[in-house]
N, C-alpha and C positions, 0 to 999 in steps of 0.2 A: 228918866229913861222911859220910851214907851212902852208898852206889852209888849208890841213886836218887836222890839228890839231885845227886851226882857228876855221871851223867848228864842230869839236869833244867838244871844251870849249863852244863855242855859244847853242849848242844843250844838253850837258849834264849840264850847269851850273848850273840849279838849284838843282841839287844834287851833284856835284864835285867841286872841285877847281882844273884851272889849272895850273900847275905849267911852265912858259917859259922861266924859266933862265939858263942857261949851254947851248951848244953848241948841236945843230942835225945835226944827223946824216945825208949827205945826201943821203946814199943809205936806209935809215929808212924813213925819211920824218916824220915823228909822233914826237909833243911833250907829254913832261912827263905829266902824269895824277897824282894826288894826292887825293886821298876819303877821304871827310871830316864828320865823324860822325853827325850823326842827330841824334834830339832828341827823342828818343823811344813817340811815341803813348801812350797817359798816361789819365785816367778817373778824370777826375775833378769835377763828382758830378750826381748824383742822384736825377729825380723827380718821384714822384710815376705815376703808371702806369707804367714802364719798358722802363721810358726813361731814355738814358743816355748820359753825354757832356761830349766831350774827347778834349784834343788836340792834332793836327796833324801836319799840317807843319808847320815849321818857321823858322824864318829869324835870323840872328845874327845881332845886333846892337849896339853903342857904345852912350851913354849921351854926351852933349856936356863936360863932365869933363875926358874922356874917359872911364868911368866904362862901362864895357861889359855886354850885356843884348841880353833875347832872346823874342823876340816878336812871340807869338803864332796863329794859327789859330781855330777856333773850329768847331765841326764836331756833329751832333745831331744823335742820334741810337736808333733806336727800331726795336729789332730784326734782321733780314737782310737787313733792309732800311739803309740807310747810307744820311745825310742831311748836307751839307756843311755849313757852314754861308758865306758868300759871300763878300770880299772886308773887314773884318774884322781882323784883327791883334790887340790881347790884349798882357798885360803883366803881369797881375791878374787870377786869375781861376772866371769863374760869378756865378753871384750871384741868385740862384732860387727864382724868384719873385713869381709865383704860378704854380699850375699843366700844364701850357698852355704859359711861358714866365722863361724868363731869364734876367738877365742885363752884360751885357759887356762892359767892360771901352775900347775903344780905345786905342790905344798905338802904339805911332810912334818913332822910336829911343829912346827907354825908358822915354819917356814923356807919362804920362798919358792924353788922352785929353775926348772927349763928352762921355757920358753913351749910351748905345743902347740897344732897349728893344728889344729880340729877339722871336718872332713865334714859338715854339718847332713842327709847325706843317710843316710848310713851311718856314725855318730858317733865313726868312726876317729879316732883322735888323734894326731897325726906331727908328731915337736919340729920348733920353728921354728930355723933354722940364721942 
């Protein structure tokens, strides 16, 4: 692969795959790019007041048995606010605990692991005990 292509995979990877097998060109210098569909922005639930929990980006992951899995992020909405959750990756939609919280299961390589109550106001995540 060349630099530039080096750095084209380095810098676009979290939304592309690159592809480095076959032969470059050397008056090209650029390896093959291949776009790998992500998962559509999708609403996973409703609390009143006009909040709403979506998921956004994610990862593709494999169980240790190989069964493929896509671990999510969640993203908190009211109105043109947009509230990330931070360092969380679920594989479940959460669970609305009250007008003011949420619960999210962890999820790393399609293992479920801790619960986390999430802030709907400030999309802190703090494990449930």
């Amino acid at each position: 692969m060349s630099l530039r292509g080096a750095i084209a995979c380095g810098v676009l990877a979290p939304t592309i795959a690159c592809n480095t097998r076959g032969a470059e060109s050397p008056e090209q210098g650029t390896a093959e790019v291949t776009r790998v569909a992500a998962p559509a922005e999708s609403l996973v639930a409703t609390v009143p007041g006009g909040v709403e929990i979506w998921f956004t980006l994610a990862r593709e992951a494999k169980a240790a048995d190989g069964t493929p899995c896509t671990d999510r992020t969640i993203e908190i909405r009211r109105g043109d606010t947009r509230v990330p959750v931070p360092l969380l990756y679920t594989g479940s939609a959460p669970e609305v605990v009250n007008d003011s919280t949420i619960r999210a299961r962890l999820s790393n390589q399609c293992v479920p692991g801790d619960a986390y109550l999430v802030d709907l106001r400030t999309g802190r995540p703090v494990r449930e005990r």
